[in-house]
N, C-alpha and C positions, 0 to 999 in steps of 0.2 A: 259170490260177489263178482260184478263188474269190474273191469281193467280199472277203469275209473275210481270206484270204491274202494278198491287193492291201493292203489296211489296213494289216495286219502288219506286211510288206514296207516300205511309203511311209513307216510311221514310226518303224521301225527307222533308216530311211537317216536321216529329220529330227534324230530323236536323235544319232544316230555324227555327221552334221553337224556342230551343235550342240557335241557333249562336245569334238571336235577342235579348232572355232575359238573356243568359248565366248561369241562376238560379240553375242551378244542377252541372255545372263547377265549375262554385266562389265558391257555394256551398261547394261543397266536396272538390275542394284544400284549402279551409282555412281550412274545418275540418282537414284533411291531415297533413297540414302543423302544425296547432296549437298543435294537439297530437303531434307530434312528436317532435315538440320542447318542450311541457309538461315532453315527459318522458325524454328526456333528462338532461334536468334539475331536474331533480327526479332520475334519475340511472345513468347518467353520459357512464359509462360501463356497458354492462350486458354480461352475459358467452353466450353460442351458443344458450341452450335451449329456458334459456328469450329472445332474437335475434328474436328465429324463434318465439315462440309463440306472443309477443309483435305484429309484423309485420302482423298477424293474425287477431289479434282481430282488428287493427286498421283498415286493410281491410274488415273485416266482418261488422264493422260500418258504414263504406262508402259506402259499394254496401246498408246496410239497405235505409240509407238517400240519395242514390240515386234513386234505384231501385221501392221505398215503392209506392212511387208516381206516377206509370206509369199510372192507372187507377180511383186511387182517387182524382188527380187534373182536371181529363176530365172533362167538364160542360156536364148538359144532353142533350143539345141542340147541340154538336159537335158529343156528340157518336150517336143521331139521325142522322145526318151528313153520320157519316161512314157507321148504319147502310144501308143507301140507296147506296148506292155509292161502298161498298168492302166488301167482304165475310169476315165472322167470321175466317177462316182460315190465310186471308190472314192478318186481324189484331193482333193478339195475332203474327207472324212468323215476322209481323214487327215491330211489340216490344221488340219482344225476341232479335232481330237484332240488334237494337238501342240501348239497353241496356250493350248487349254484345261489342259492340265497345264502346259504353260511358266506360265501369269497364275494357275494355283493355288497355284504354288510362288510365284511372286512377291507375291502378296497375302499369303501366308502370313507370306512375311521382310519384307514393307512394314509390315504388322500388328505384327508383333511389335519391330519397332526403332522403329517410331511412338508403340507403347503405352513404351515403354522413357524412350526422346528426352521425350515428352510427356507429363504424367500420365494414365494411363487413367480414366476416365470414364464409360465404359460403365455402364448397370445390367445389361445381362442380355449377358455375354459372350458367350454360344455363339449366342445370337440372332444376335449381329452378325457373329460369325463365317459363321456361315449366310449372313446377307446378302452378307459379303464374298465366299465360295464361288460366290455368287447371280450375283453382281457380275462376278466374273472370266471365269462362264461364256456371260454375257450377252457381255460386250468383244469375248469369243475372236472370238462366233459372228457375232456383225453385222461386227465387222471383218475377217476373213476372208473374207465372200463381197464387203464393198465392194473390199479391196485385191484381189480376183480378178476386178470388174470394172474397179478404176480403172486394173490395169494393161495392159489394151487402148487405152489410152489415153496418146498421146504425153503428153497433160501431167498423170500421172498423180496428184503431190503435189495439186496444185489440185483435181481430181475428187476423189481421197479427201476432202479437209477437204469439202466440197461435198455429198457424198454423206451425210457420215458425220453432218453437223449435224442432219437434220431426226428420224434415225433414233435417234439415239443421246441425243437430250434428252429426251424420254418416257419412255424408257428410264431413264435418271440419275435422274428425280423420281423413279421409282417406289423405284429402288434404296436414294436419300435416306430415301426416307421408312419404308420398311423399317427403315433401319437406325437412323433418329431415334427408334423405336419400341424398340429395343432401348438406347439410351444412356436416354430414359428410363425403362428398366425397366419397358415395361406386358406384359400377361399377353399370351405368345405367342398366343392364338387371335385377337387383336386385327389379329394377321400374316399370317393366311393367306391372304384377300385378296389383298396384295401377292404374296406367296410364288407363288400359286395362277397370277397374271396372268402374272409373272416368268417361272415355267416354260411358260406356253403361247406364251408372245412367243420363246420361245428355240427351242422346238421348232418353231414357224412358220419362225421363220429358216430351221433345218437342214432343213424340206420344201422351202422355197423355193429354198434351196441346190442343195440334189439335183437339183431340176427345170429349174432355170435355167445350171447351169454345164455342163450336156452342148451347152447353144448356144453359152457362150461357148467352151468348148474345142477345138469345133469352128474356131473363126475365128482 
């Protein structure tokens, strides 16, 4: 099979997975859901800043307890499996994949029961949506190749948070401030900067990905 057909293939199976136990769905919507009626009941109202940051951290949580697990729930008897069957390229591109539509769909329904739960505050909604889109596919791509290396690692839990701190803070300001740009309503070209950095940091990931997980697959 083709790169392409391996793709296909890997996440098709992550899907039918997925639909059957729905474990990462229920999952993150009650987590989703239960924070935010948490803080509600604890702020009631908050001004723009707690607004944006709030909806931040909640999402930063959700992609962890989605995402964490890409590689640390595989049994070894399935990644001998893949190993025979699909190149190291094509698995890590169709996790990257799956994950990224899992945290788009979830940003989506976080988004929109947040704006609901909270009053929305945004000035430039599709900005922020952008951002949030920005946001989810940033989570996917760093978490994914960290939980593919922290699960070489007997104490995995520990390596991920370890990993995932120095990489994923740079990353959040940028994201913040993206999206602090759209709650206060300034002229998108003020964004592209952000926007411009965002997608090169992402795509850096997915080269680095590529390059470095045919070593770890190998071990």
């Amino acid at each position: 099979m083709n790169l392409y057909t391996q793709i296909k293939f890997l996440l098709k199976k992550e899907i039918l997975l997925e639909w059957r136990s729905k474990y990462a769905l229920n999952g993150i919507l009650l987590y989703v859901i239960s924070t935010v009626f948490v803080c509600y009941l604890s702020f009631k109202t908050t001004p723009p800043l707690v607004w944006n940051a709030l909806f931040w951290i909640i999402l930063l949580f959700a992609s962890i307890n989605a995402i964490a697990k890409s590689f640390m729930q595989e049994s070894k008897g399935r990644l001998l499996y893949y190993y025979q069957i699909a190149s190291p390229q094509a698995i890590i591109l169709a996790k990257i994949v799956y994950n990224i539509l899992l945290m788009i769909l979830m940003a989506t329904i976080a988004l929109g029961f947040y704006s609901i739960v909270f009053e929305n505050q945004v000035g430039d909604i599709w900005l922020y949506f952008i951002a949030v889109l920005i946001g989810a596919i940033s989570f996917s791509t760093i978490f994914t190749m960290i939980s593919a290396i922290a699960s070489k690692a007997n104490n995995n839990n520990t390596l991920m948070a370890i990993l995932s701190f120095p990489v994923i803070i740079p990353l959040l300001m940028l994201i913040i401030k993206l999206s602090k740009n759209a709650m206060d309503g300034l002229d998108r070209s003020v964004s592209i900067d952000e926007i411009a950095v965002l997608g090169g940091i992402n795509l850096i990931v997915i080269v680095i990905s590529l390059l470095l997980f045919p070593y770890l697959w190998r071990d």
